[in-house]
C-alpha positions in Angstrom: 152.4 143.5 123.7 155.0 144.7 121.8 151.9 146.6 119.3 150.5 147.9 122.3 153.4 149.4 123.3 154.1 150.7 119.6 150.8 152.2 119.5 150.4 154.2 123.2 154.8 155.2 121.8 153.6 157.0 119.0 150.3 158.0 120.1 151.4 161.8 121.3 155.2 161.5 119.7 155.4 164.9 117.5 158.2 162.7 115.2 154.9 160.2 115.0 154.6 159.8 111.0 151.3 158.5 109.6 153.5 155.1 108.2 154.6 154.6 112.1 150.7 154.1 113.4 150.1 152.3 110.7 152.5 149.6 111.4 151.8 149.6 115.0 147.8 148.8 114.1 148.8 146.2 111.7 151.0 144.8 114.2 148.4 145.1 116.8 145.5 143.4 114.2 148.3 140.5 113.4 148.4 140.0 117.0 145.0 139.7 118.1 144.5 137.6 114.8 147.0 135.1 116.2 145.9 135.0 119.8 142.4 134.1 118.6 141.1 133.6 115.2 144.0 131.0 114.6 142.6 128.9 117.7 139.2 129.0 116.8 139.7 127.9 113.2 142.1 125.3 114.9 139.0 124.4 116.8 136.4 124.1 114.1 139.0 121.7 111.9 139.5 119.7 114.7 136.1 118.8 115.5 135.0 118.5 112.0 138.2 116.0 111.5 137.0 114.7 114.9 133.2 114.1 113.5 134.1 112.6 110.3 137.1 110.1 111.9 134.7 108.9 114.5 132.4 108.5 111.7 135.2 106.5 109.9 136.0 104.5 113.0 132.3 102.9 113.3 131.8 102.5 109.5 134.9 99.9 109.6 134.0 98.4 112.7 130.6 97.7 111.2 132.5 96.9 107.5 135.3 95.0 108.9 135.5 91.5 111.0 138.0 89.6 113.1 138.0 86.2 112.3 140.3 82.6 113.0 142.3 81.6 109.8 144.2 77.7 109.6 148.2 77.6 108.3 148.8 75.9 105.5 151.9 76.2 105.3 154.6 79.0 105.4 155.1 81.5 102.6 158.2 83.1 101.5 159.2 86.7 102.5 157.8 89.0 100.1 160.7 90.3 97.6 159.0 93.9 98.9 160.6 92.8 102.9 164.2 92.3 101.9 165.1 95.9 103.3 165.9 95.2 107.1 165.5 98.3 107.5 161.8 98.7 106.3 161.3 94.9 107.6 161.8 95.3 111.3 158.7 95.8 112.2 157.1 93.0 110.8 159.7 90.5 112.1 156.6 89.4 114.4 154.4 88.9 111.1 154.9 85.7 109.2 153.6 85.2 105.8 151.5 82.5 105.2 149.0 80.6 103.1 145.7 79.9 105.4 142.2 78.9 105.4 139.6 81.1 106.7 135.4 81.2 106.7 134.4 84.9 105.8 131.2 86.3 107.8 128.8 85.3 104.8 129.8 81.8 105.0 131.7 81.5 102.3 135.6 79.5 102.6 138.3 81.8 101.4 142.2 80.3 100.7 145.3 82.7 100.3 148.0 85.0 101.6 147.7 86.3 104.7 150.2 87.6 107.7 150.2 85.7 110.8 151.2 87.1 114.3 153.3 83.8 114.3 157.2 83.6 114.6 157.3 80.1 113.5 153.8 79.2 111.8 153.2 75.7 111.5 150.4 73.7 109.3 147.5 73.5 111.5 148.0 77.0 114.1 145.5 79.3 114.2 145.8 83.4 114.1 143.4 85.8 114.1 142.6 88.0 111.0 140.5 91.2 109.3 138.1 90.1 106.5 135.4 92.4 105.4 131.7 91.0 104.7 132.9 88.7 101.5 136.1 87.2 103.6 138.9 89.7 101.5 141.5 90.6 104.0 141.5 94.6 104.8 143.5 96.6 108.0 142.6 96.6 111.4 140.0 98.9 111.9 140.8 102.4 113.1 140.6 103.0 116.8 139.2 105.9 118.8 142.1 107.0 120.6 144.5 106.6 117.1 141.6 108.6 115.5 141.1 111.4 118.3 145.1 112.1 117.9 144.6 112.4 114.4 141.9 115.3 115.3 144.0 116.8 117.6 147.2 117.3 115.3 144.9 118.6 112.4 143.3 121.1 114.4 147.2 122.2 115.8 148.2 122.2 112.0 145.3 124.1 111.1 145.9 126.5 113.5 149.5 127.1 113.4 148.9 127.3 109.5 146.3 130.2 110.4 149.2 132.1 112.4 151.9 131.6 110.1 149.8 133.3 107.1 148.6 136.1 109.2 152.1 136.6 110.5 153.6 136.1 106.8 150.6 138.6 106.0 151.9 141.0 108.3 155.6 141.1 107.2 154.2 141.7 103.7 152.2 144.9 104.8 155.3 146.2 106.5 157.9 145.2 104.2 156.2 147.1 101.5 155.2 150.2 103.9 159.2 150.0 104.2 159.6 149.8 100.5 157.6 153.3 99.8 159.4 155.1 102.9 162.7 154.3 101.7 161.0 155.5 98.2 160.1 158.4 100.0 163.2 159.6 101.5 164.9 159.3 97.9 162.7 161.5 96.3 163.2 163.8 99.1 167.2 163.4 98.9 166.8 163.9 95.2 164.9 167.3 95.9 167.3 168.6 98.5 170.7 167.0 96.8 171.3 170.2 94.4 171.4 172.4 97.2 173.1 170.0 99.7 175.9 172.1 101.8 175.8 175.1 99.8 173.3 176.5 102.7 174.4 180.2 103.7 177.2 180.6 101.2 175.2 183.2 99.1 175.4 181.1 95.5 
């Protein structure tokens, strides 16, 4: 608004230099930039993260598999877990040795974590295999990847406004630069004569 303003102010103004529309068009162009080329690209990111997360989501849920794993027996904390602070979220997570079919057939045997407090030979948990039985992550979910989307279309778009804002302060910073360089060479020009107007030297 503020452009607007800047531009109807100096539209008529007799002081109105050519350096003074200037700046109120650039400031004008910044703005509209900002209000809606920064929202569309913010858009268009977001949906293409959107496409290729959903993508993502239904390539591991046709990659990845959910199935029932024996205890062994209970396996040490990992040496990587002795930070409590880094740790507290897997206190529900037990490590464990366990038996498991993969979805070709075959019987795997190794590491795995448990949702078990206190694991005992024998329980069973569930766990992610891939095709060949090798635990992997839970598979991404909609909603987690949808948020995901969202936020990279919001950085994308706030990115977009920040350069044409940074953009903008350039322009005006050097329009500033070569004013002030201006009004020196001016001073310079008039500084001989400076106060001896009228006294007939």
């Amino acid at each position: 608004m503020r452009a607007i303003g800047g531009l109807w102010r100096w539209r008529h103004n007799p002081l109105r230099r050519r350096s003074d529309l200037v700046e109120a068009w650039v400031a004008l162009v910044a703005l509209v930039l900002i209000l809606v080329a920064a929202p569309v690209i913010g858009s268009l990111v977001g949906s293409v993260a959107q496409d290729a997360l959903q993508q993502s989501v239904r390539d591991q849920r046709a990659a990845r598999h959910q199935v029932t794993a024996t205890v062994v027996r209970k396996l040490d904390r990992s040496p990587l877990d002795t930070d409590p602070e880094t740790s507290s979220s897997r206190d529900l997570r037990s490590r464990v040795l366990a038996d498991w079919t993969a979805p070709d057939g075959t019987h795997q045997h190794g590491a795995a974590l448990a949702d078990l407090r206190s694991p005992h030979r024998g329980d069973h948990f569930r766990i992610w295999t891939d095709e060949h039985g090798h635990t992997v992550a839970r598979p991404l979910d909609s909603a987690t990847a949808t948020t995901h989307a969202v936020l990279a279309g919001f950085g994308a778009a706030m990115l977009t406004a920040g350069f044409v804002e940074a953009a903008r302060r350039t322009i005006v910073w050097r329009m500033v630069r070569r004013r002030y360089a201006r009004w020196d060479q001016a001073w310079d020009k008039a500084g001989p004569d400076w106060g001896r107007t009228g006294t007939g030297s």
